[in-house]
N, C-alpha and C positions, 0 to 999 in steps of 0.2 A: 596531534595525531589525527589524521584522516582515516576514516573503516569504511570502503566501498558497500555498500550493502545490498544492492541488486546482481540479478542474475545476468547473466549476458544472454543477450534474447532469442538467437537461432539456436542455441541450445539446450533454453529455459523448460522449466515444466510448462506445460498446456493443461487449461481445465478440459475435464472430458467434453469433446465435442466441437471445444474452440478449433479454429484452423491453426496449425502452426504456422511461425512467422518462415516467411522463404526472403531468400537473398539473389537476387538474378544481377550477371554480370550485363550491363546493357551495353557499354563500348570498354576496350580494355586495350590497355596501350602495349601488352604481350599479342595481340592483334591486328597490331599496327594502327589502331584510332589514336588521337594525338593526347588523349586522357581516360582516365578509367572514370565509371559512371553507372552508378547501383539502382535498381530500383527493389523498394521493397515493398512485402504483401506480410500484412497481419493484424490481428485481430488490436481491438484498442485496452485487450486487458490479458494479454501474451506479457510475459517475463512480471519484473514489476513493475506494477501499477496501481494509480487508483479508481477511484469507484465515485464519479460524480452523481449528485440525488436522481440525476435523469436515467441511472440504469436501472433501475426499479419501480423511479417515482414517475407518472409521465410530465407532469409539471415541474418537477425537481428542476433543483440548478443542472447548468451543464458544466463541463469543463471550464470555459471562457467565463463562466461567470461566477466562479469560485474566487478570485483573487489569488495572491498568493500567501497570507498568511494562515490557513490552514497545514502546509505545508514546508514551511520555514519557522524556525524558533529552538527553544529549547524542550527537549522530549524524555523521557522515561523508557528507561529497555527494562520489564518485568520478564523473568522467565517463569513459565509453567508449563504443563503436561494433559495432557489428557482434555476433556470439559471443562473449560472454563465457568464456576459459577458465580453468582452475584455478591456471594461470601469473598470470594478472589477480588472480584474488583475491587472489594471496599479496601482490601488490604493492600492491592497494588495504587489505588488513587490516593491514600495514606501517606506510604514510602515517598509518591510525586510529589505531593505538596510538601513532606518534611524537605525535600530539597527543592523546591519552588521550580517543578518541572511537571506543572499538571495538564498542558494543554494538549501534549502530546502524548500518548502511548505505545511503544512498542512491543510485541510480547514474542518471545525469543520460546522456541520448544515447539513440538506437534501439537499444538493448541486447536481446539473447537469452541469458538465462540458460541456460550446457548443462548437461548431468549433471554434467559432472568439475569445472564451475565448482560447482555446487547440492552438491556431493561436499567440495569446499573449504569451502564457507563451513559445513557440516555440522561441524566439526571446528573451526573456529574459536572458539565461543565466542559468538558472535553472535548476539542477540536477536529480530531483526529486518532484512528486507531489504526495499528499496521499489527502485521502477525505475517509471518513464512509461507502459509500457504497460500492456494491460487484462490480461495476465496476465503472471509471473515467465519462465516456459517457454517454448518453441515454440506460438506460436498454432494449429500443427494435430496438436501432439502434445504438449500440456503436463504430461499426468499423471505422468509419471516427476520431472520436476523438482522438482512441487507432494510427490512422496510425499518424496522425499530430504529437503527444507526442514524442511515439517511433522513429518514422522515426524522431525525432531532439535529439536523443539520451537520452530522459528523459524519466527515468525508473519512473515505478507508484506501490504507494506501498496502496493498496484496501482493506476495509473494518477494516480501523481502529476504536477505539471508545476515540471520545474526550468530551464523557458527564464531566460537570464539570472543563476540561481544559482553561484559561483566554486566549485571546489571548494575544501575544507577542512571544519572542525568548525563548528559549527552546535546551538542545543538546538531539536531537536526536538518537537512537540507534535501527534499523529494520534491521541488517545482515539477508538474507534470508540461508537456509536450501543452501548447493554447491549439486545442485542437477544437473550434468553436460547431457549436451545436452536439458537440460527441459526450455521451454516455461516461468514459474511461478517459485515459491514458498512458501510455510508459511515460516512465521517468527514470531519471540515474540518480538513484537514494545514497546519500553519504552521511556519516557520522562525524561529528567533531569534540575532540576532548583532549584535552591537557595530561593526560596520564601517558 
């Protein structure tokens, strides 16, 4: 079974501020040009995406120099609620390793990552961390969280959608866009599981 788990982008949530993504028709063959032909305009962390160390870090990796196995493999969908704390993690990185799926994280629910959670998973081993909304952190005070992550070289892959996803292990597939020198990017995040 395949579980799409990204937004579709011109319709996605936007973090407050960001531009939204636009879709301009540039030739379109209802115009008589002899092919249709898009350009698009948008930010590099609109719909899902993730979060290379250069968006925080100025030295951080960027995009292009991530590789891709941060982003491919076998992952964990934890659901929770509310503040995520340091207690949470140790319980959700637990469940990962009882089914040898600790590299990845998913956290399924209206989740806010805090410091002492961002603090745990720093120390854990961990690749990668995704959650639903448009950033890891506190939406009005994200940057401690994104430095703790980044700065322990775990890339964040933001604004996934886990309606309907059960927890347990899962393989993973979010490769982002080699968008070299960039900060971010979208990616089309899918789930793969035998059930």
């Amino acid at each position: 079974m395949i579980t799409d788990i990204s937004q579709e982008v011109f319709s996605c949530h936007v973090f407050p501020g960001d531009p939204q993504p636009v879709c301009t028709r540039v030739n379109s063959i209802g115009n008589g040009d002899s092919y249709n032909l898009t350009n698009l305009s948008m930010c590099a962390h609109n719909g899902t995406h993730i979060d290379a160390p250069f968006h925080f870090i100025n030295d951080g990796k960027t995009v292009d120099q991530l590789g891709l196995t941060p982003f491919v493999g076998d992952c964990y969908v934890a659901r929770r609620e509310g503040d995520l704390t340091s207690e949470d993690v140790i319980e959700i990185m637990e469940s990962a390793r009882a089914v040898d799926a600790a590299k990845r994280i998913l956290i399924a629910g209206k989740v806010t990552v805090t410091a002492d959670a961002a603090r745990a998973f720093a120390v854990s081993g961990v690749l990668l961390v995704g959650n639903e909304s448009q950033t890891v952190g506190p939406e009005d005070a994200p940057k401690e969280v994104h430095l703790i992550l980044l700065g322990a070289g775990i890339v964040l892959l933001e604004g996934i959608v886990l309606d309907g996803v059960s927890e347990g292990r899962y393989f993973l597939s979010a490769a982002p866009l080699n968008l070299g020198g960039c900060d971010g990017a979208p990616c089309r995040a899918y789930l793969m599981s035998d059930r």
